[in-house]
N, C-alpha and C positions, 0 to 999 in steps of 0.2 A: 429675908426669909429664905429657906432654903425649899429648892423645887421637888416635889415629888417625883421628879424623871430625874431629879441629881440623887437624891436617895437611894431610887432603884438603881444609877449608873452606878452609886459606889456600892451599892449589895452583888450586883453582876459583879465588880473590880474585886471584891471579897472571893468571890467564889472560882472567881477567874486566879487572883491571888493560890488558893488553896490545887488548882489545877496547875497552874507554875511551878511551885514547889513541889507538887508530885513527880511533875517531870523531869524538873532540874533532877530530883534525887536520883529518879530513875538512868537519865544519862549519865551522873555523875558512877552511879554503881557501874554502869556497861561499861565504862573505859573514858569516856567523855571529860576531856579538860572544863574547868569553871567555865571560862569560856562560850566555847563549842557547847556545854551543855544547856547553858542560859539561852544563847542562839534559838535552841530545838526549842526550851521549854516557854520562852515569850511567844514564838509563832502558834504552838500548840494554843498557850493561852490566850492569845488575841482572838482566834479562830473562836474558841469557844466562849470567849465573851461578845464577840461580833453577831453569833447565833442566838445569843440572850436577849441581846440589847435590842436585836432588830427585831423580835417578838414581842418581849415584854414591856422591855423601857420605852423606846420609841412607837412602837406598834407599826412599821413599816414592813409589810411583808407583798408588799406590790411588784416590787423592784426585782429584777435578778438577781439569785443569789450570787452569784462571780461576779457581777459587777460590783454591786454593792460592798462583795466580802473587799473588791480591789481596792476600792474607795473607802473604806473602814482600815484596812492594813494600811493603806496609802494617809490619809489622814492625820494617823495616829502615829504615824512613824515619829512624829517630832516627839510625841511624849515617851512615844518607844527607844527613842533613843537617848531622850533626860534617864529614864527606868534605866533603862543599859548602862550608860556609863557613870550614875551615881551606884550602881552594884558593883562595878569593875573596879571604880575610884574606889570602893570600901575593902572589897577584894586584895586590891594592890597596895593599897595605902597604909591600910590595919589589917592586915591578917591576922593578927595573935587576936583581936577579937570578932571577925568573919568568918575565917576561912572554916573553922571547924563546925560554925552556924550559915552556911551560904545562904539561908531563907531569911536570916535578920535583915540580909544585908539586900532579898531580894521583894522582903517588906518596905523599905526604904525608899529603892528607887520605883516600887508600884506606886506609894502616897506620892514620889516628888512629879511622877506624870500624870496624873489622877485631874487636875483642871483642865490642866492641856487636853485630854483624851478626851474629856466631857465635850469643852467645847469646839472645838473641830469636828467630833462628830456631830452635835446637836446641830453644829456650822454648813457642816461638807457632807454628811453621811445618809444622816436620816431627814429627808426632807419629805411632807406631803407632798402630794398630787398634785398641790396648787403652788409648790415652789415654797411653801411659806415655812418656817423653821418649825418645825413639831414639838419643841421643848419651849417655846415661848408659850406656853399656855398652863405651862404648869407640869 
């Protein structure tokens, strides 16, 4: 059965999702290569799903925020970087059907990190007081 802190992790990844793409577009308008633009707009979206997650999903709001956010960027880099280079691989591979939709192709590599991200955080990220994993309980 699926957890109700995985629910909320992918409703945060949804909306984290729709902040990506704002900012891809956004760089991609100012001058910003696909690239260089994904770079700006995964950091922007991690940030702001790192803020959700640690309120809502996890309820861990003990901990420092810089450490924590470190340990959440740090974490999630592995899935951050499936996310990143199945965007680039679609980017590079098929542009006659990405390049003109970048956000298809930045749907894609959000689903292909989306376990990874879950569980390294639940793992590495947001842990109680007592050490003990905060998403093993539901």
């Amino acid at each position: 059965m699926i957890s109700a802190r995985f629910i909320r992790f992918a409703l945060v990844g949804a909306a984290g999702f729709v902040v990506d793409s704002a900012c891809l577009m956004i760089a991609l308008g100012l001058g910003a290569n696909f690239l260089e633009g994904r770079a700006i707009s995964y950091l922007t979206a991690a940030t702001f799903t790192w803020s959700l997650n640690r309120c809502w999903t996890f309820d861990i709001t003990s901990e420092s925020y810089f450490w924590q956010w470190v340990k959440f960027i740090s974490a999630n880099a592995v899935g951050g970087m499936i996310n990143y280079c199945v965007y680039a691989i679609l980017m590079i591979a098929v542009p006659a059907h990405f390049v003109g939709f970048p956000v298809l192709a930045v749907a894609v590599g959000s689903g292909a990190g989306l376990l990874v991200n879950f569980t390294l955080s639940k793992r590495f990220v947001f842990i109680s007081e007592t050490g003990r994993d905060v998403a093993a309980g539901g």
